[in-house]
C-alpha angles and dihedrals in degrees: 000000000000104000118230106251088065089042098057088043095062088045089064106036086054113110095199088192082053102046103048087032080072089060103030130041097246124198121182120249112176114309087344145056122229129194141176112279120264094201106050128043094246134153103194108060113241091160117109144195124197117186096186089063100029088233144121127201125196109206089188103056103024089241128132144142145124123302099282089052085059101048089052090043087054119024090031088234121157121243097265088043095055089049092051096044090060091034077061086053110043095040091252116153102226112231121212137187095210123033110252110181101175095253111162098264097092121138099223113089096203090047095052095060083049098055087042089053096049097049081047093061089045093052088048095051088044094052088045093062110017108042120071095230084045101056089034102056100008106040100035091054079056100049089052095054086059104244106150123215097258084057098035086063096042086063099035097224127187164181138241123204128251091239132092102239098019083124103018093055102044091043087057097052094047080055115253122151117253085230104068084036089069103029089060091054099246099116139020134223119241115217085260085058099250122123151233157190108294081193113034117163089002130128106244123232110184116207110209124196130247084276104047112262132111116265102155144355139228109205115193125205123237089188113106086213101132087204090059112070126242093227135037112189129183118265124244105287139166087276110029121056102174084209095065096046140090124187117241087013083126099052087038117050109081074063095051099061102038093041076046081206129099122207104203114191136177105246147057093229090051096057102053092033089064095035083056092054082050106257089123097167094090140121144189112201083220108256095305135095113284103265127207084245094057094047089049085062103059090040086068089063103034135353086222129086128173114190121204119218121199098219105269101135089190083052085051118054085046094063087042096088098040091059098072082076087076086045095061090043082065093250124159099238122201127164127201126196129222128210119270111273087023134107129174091267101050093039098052084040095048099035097019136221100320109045086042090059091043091045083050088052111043086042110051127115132183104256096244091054093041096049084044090057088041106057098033087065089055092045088052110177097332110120102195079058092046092049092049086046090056090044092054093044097059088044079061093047092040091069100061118108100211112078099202091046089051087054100052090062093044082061093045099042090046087061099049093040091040095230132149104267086229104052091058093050088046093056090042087053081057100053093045108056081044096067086042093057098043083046090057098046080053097048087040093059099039087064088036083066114080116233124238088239093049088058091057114027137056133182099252114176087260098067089044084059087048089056090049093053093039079056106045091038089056094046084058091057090042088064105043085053095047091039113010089114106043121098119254115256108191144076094019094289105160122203109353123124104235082239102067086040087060092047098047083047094047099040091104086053123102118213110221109193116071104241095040084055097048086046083055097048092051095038084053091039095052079045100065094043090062101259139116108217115216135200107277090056074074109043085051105043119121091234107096088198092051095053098044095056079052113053092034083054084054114033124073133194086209117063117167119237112250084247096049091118094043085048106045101006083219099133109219112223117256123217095190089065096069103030095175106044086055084045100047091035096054089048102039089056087047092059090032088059098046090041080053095057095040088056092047087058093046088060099048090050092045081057095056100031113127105197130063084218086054090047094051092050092052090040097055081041089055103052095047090061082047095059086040093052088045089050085053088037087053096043089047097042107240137123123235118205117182 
């Protein structure tokens, strides 16, 4: 267990704008900072940040926090990961009272393939500059494709040895469970159940995830053997979806955000050869098709991406159509070509940094325009083929969000089709009221089916009194955790915290929903122990449910500009100018409230009561709660009539 004062050192050595700034494109908007939200697919941000109370709140998606929640939300860390992660970050030595060297014995699943993958890539870079085989077929491949040492350890690349249990065999000695040997993808199980290299006599690629650490490899061949393939990539496991990741994200992705502009390129070999020339702000979606997933990640960081062909025009045309899917994510698409016989990789390394920025530069085409040029010349002068490659352009154009964006490109695509304006606007009108139609059906049938919920539940008074009291209970938490530790001001009170005041008055009232109750418990305990208990105790308890209703009772998506009055002269009310009144009144609905539902269930026993003793008992009971409801009714100002 990681022992408090680190704990508390990392808490206040943690920059949250800078920790999740590593993750979502921020931009500042008055005292906070809003993005676009990592956890829904949104357009509109409704993610924000706010410094002054060291929390983020997801309207999207309901979830919020402080910077190790984030971290867990996103990353799927546990609670001791996230703080060593940003311990890591900020330089903080990390305390604990029991030694836990990750030995394999760790209790977490996904954690162990994470430790297992990471003593994998060690073993790999070892072998690639410390063994002979290693430094003769490994490092010297490296070496020819250019990649120098400082770059070589960056990437962590590796070797596997050409023999069957080189790993395996080392990784169970050390200790590590076959399991998580073969669910990790790093060997493999015979049929008599023994096991062996996935990788053997390949050259090693570790793909890291969006936080650093190992989660998968890529291990290239060197043999010319056409029956052996050139690639060998890790299976689908607990930590590695090939769909949701992109290679050198990791490296990439401070570039990314301050170039506000993503390469993405086809190959392993091309993203570290131009990072090296110091172009970092490029990716390789890993071998696979490029996925929506994939394109929403890069949209977190920048809302341009400029992808770089290598001059297969086969290779091209294919990619041309799944690319409209970054198109409809409201992406800035713009495409480069290189020469023929050159990729990324070969042309930085043949003509260097600078002529590979001016040829990006001088080359590059928005993608619309560039897919239009591309396909005319295929339709020639055919005019059944013209007519389908207009057809196809305006698809492209149809799935862009931003209407003025979408006509911009109508007017350019009519010039260079030579088409009337008008004609293509009046086919993209089309499409698009036909995707509007066939969305509405969608949405149409999806409320004409009834809910599950809807089967089993209805709104009876008494779940309308259950949301009153949900209500009133979580504004008195609001306010202890606003004001719990100001001085009262009122009534000649001298020296009380208006905390310990709404504890000692609500200490005959009963809290009714689980996680209320439980805020309560730990504010009165830290009360009795002579503390006041402030926000951030909150924001950083271990308790998720506690720090949701937190942060959700904090944060908010409005916030008014400084110059709101000398704009609009309408005075918003301040809570702050009548404290007690926001204090007392708070409290006094609260009791109301719960007076209000003692007295209902009066009544419905007085309606079943038997006995005229028992009658007489709930009566008097009954008109007791009745004076007690009319001395809150009094204080608050309102008139009861029953």
């Amino acid at each position: 267990m990681i022992t408090k004062p680190t704990i508390d050192r990392i808490m206040e050595a943690t920059d949250i704008v800078e920790v999740i700034g590593e993750f979502v494109a921020l931009k500042k908007r008055g005292a906070n900072y809003v993005g676009l939200s990592p956890f829904a697919n949104e357009r509109t941000p409704s993610f924000t940040v706010s410094p002054a109370k060291g929390i983020f709140k997801d309207f999207s998606s309901g979830k919020g926090g402080s910077a190790v929640t984030f971290l867990m939300e996103l990353e799927k860390f546990t609670y001791p990961e996230a703080l060593k992660w940003l311990a890591k970050k900020y330089g903080i030595q990390v305390e604990e009272t029991v030694d836990t060297t990750e030995n394999l014995e760790e209790q977490n699943h996904r954690e162990s393939l994470m430790i297992v993958s990471g003593y994998a890539a060690k073993f790999f870079h070892e072998s690639l500059l410390e063994t002979e085989e290693g430094q003769n077929i490994g490092l010297s491949y490296f070496k020819e494709r250019g990649f120098n040492a400082d770059t070589i350890k960056k990437f962590e690349l590796g070797y596997s040895p050409d023999q069957w249990e080189a790993f395996t065999g080392e990784a169970v000695k050390q200790g590590y469970q076959e399991q998580y040997l073969v669910e990790s993808g790093l060997s493999v199980k015979r049929d008599n159940g023994s096991l062996y290299d996935r990788y053997r006599g390949r050259v090693m690629f570790p793909i890291h995830s969006f936080t650093g650490r190992v989660i998968a490899f890529g291990g290239r061949t060197l043999k010319s053997d056409k029956n052996v393939p050139k690639y060998v990539n890790s299976p689908e496991s607990e930590i590695y979806h090939k769909s949701n990741v992109l290679y050198g994200l990791y490296f990439a992705k401070r570039a990314i955000r301050e170039e506000d502009n993503c390469y993405l390129v086809e190959g392993y070999a091309d993203v570290i050869s131009v990072h090296q020339a110091g172009v970092e702000n490029v990716v390789a979606s890993s071998g696979t098709s490029l996925t929506v997933e994939q394109i929403r990640l890069i949209g977190r960081l920048t809302k341009n991406i400029t992808i770089l062909y290598d001059g297969d025009a086969a290779g091209i045309k294919a990619s041309l159509r799944g690319l409209d899917m970054i198109l409809e994510e409201g992406l800035n698409v713009k495409v480069v070509l290189f020469p023929d016989g050159h990729d990324p990789d070969s042309y930085v390394q043949k003509f260097g940094t600078n002529a590979f920025k001016t040829h990006i530069d001088r080359n590059k085409k928005d993608f619309i325009l560039y897919k239009t040029d591309i396909l005319l010349k295929e339709a020639g002068n055919d005019p059944i083929k013209k007519s389908e490659v207009i057809r196809e352009i305006v698809e492209s154009i149809a799935k862009i969000p931003d209407s003025i964006k979408a006509s911009v490109f109508i007017k350019e695509c009519s010039h260079q089709l030579q088409i009337d304006e008008r004609a293509l606007l009046s086919e993209l009108n089309k499409m698009r009221q036909v995707k509007a139609k066939k969305d509405g059906q969608q949405q149409q049938n999806k409320r004409s089916e009834p809910a599950p919920e809807d089967l089993l539940f209805f709104d009876e008074p008494e779940e309308k009194v259950a949301k009153e009291s949900d209500a009133q209970e979580k504004e008195i938490i609001r306010l202890l955790l606003l004001y719990g530790n100001k001085m009262i001001d009122w009534d000649g009170i001298a020296n009380t915290y208006i905390g310990p005041f709404m504890i000692a008055e609500l200490s005959d009232v009963e809290f009714e929903q689980p996680v209320t109750k439980h805020f309560m418990e730990i504010y009165r305990q830290e009360v009795e122990n002579g503390v006041l208990p402030e926000e951030q105790h909150f924001i950083h308890h271990p308790d998720k449910g506690i720090v949701d209703l937190v942060v959700t009772l904090l944060a908010t998506k409005y916030t008014l500009s400084e110059n709101w009055y000398e704009m609009h002269k309408i005075m918003v009310p301040d809570e702050q100018a009548n404290m007690k009144a926001t204090i007392l009144g708070a409290i006094f609905h609260l009791k109301k409230q719960k007076v209000g539902k003692i007295l209902e269930n009066l009544r419905k026993e007085l309606q079943t009561a038997a006995g005229e003793a028992d009658q007489e008992i709930l009566l008097n009971q009954y008109m007791h709660m009745k004076k007690v409801e009319k001395t809150i009714s009094d204080y608050l100002g309102s008139v009861i009539i029953k």
